[in-house]
N, CA, C and O atoms as a MOPAC input file, in Angstrom:
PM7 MOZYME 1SCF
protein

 N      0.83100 1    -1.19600 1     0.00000 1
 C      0.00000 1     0.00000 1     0.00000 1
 C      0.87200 1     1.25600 1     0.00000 1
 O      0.56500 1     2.21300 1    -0.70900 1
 N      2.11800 1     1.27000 1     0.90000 1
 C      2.85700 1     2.66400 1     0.60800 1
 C      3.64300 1     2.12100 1    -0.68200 1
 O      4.49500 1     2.97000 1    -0.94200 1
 N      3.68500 1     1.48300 1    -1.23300 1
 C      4.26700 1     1.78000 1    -2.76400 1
 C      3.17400 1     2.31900 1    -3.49300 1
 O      3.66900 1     2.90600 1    -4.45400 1
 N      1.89700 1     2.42000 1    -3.52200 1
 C      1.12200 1     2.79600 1    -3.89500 1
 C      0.73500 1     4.11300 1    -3.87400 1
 O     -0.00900 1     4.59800 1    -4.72600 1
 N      1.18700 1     4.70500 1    -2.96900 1
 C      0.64400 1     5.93500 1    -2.50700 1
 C      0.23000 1     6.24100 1    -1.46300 1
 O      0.22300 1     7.41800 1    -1.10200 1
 N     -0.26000 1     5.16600 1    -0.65200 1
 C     -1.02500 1     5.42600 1     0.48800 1
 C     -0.28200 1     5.95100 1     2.02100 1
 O      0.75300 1     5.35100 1     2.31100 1
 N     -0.64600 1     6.76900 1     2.75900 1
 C      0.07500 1     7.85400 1     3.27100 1
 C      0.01600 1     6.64300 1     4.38500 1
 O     -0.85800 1     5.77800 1     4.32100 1
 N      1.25300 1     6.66200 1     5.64700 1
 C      1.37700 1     5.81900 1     6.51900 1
 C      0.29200 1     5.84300 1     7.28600 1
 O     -0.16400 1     4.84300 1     7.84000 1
 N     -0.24100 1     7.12100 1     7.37400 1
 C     -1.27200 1     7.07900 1     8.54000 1
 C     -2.63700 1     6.37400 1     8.43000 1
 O     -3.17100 1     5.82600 1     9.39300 1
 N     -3.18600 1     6.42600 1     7.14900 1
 C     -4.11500 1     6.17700 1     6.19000 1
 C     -3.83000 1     4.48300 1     6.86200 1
 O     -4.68200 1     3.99700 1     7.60600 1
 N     -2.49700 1     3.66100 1     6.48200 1
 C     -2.30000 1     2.18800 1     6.44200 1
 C     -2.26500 1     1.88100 1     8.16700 1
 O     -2.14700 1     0.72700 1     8.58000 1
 N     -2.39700 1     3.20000 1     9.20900 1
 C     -1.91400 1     3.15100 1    10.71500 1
 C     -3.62400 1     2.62900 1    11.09700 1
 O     -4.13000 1     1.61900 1    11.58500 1
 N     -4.03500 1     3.70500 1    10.66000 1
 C     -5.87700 1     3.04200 1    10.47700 1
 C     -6.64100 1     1.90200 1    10.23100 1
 O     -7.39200 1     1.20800 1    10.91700 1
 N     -6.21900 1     1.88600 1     8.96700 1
 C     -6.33800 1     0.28200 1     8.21800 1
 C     -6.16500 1    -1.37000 1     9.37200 1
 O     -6.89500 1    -2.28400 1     9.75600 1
 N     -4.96700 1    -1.00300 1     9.49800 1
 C     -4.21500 1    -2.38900 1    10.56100 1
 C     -4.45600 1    -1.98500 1    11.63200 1
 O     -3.93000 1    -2.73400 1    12.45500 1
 N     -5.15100 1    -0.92300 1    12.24400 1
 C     -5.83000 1    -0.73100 1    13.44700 1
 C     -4.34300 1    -0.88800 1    14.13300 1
 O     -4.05200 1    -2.02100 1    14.51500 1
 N     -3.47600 1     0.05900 1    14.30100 1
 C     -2.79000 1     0.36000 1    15.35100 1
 C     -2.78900 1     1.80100 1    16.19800 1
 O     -2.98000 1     2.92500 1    15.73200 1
 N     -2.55200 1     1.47600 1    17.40300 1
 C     -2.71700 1     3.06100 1    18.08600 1
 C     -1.88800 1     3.84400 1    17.50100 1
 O     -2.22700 1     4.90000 1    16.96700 1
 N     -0.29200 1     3.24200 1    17.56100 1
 C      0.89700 1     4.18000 1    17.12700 1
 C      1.15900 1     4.06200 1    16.53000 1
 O      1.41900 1     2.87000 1    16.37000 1
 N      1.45100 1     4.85300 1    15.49300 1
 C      2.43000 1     5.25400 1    14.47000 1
 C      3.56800 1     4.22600 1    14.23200 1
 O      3.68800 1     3.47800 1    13.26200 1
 N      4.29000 1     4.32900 1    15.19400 1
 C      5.57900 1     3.72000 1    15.51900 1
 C      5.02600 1     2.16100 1    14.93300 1
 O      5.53600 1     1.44100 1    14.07500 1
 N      4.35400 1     2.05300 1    15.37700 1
 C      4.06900 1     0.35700 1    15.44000 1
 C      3.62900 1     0.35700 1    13.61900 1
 O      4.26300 1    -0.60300 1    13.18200 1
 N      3.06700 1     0.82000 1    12.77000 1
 C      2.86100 1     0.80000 1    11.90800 1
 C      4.33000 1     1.19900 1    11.03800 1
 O      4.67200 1     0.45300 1    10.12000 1
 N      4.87000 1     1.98700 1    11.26600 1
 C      6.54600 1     2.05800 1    10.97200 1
 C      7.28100 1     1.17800 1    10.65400 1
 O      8.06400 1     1.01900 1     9.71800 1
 N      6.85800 1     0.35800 1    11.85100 1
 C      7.98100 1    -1.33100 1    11.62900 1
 C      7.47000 1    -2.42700 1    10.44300 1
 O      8.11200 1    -3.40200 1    10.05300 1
 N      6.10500 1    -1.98000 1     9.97100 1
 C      6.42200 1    -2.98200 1     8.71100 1
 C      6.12900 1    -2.36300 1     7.22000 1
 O      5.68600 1    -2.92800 1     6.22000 1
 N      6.58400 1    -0.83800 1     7.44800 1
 C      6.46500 1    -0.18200 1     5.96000 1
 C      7.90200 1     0.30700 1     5.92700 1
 O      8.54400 1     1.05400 1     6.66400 1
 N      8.25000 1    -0.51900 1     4.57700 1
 C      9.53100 1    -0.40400 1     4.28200 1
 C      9.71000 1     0.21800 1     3.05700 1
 O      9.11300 1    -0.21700 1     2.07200 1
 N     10.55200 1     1.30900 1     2.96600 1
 C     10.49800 1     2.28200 1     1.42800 1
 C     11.51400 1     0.97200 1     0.45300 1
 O     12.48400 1     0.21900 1     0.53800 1
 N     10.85700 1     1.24500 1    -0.08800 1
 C     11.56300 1     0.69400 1    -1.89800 1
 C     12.11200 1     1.40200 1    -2.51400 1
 O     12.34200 1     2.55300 1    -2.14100 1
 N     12.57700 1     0.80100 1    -3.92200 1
 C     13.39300 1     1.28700 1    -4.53900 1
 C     13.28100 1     2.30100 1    -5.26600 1
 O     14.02100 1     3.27200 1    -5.42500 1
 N     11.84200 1     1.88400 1    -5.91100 1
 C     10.72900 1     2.71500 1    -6.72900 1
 C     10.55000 1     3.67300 1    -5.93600 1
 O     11.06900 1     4.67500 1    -6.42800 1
 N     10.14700 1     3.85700 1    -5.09400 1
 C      9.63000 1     5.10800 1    -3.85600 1
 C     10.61000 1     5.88800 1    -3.72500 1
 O     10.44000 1     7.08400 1    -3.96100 1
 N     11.78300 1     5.43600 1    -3.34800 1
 C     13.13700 1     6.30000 1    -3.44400 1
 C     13.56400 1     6.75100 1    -4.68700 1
 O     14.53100 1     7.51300 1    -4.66400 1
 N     12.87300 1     6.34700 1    -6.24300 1
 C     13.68300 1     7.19100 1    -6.80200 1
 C     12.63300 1     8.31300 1    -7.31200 1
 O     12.93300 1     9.11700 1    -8.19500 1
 N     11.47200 1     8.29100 1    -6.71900 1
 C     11.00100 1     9.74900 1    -6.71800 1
 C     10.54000 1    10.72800 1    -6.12200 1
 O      9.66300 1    11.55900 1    -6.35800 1
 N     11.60000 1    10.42700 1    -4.90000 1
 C     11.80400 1    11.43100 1    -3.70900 1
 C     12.97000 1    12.42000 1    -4.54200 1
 O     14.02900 1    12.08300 1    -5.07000 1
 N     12.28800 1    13.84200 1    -4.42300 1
 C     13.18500 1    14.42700 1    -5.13100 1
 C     14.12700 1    15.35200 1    -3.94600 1
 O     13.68100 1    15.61400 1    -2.82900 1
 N     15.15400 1    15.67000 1    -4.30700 1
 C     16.29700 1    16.25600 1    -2.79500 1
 C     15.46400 1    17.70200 1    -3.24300 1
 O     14.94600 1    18.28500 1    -4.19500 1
 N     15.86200 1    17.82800 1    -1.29300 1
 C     15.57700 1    19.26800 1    -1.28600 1
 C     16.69400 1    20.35900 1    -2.26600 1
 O     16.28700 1    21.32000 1    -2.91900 1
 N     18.18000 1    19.91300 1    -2.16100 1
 C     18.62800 1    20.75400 1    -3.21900 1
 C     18.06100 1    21.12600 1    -5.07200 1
 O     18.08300 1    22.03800 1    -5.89800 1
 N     17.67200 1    19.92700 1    -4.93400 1
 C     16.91000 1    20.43000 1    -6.92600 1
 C     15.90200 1    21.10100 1    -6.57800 1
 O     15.72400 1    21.96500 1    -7.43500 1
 N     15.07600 1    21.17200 1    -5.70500 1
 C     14.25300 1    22.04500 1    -5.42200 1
 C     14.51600 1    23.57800 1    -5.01300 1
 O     13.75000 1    24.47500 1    -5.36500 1
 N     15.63700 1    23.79100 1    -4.25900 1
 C     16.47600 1    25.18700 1    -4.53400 1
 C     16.54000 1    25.58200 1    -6.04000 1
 O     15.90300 1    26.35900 1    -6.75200 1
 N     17.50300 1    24.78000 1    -6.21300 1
 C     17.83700 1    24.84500 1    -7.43400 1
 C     16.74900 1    25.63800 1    -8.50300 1
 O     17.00600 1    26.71800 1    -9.03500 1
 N     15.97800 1    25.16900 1    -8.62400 1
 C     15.02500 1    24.96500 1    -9.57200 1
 C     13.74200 1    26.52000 1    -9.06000 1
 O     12.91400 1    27.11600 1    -9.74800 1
 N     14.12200 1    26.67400 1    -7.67900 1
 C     13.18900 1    27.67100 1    -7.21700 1
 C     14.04500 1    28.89400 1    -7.71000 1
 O     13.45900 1    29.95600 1    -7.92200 1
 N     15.65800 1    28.78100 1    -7.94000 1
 C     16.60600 1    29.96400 1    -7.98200 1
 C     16.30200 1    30.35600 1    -9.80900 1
 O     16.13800 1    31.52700 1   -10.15000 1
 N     16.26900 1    29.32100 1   -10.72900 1
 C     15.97800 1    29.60000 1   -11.62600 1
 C     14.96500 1    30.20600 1   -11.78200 1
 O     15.16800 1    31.28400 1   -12.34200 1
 N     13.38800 1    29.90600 1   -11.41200 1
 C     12.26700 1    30.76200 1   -11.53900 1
 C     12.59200 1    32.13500 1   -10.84900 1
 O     12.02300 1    33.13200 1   -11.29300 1
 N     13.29500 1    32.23800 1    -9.99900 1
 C     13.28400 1    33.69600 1    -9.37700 1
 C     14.15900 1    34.65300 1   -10.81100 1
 O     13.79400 1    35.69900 1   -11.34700 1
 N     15.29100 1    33.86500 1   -11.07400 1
 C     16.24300 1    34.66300 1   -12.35200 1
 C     15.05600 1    34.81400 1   -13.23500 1
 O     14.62500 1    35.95300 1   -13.05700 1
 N     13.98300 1    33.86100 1   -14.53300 1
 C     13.37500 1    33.88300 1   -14.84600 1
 C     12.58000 1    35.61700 1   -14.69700 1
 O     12.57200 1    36.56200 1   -15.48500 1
 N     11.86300 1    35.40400 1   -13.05000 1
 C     11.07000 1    36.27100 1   -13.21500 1
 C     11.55400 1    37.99100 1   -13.52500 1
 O     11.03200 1    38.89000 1   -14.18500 1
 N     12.63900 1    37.91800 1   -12.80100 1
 C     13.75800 1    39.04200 1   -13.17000 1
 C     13.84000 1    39.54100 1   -14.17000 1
 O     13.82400 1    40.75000 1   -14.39900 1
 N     13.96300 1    38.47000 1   -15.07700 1
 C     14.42900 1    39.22200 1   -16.32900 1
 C     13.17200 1    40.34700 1   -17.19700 1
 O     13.49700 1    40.97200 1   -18.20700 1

């Protein structure tokens, strides 16, 4: 389900656990999931260009 999309808390509900934590221990990120976590630096990045952009 979190390869899917589904937000941890959403799956914390689902399996009926109180905590968080406890739902933690069996959602494990993948490979797929990790490669479209994008870094906060390209996101600088990319915010510094629109600012030059608007400048001009």
């Amino acid at each position: 389900m979190f390869d899917a999309g589904v937000d941890p808390h959403t799956i914390q509900l689902l399996l009926g656990h109180r905590s968080i934590k406890t739902t933690l221990k069996y959602v494990h990120v993948s490979r797929r999931h990790l490669m479209h976590v994008r870094s906060p630096l390209d996101l600088l990045c990319f915010e510094s260009a629109n600012l030059k952009a608007l400048m001009e």
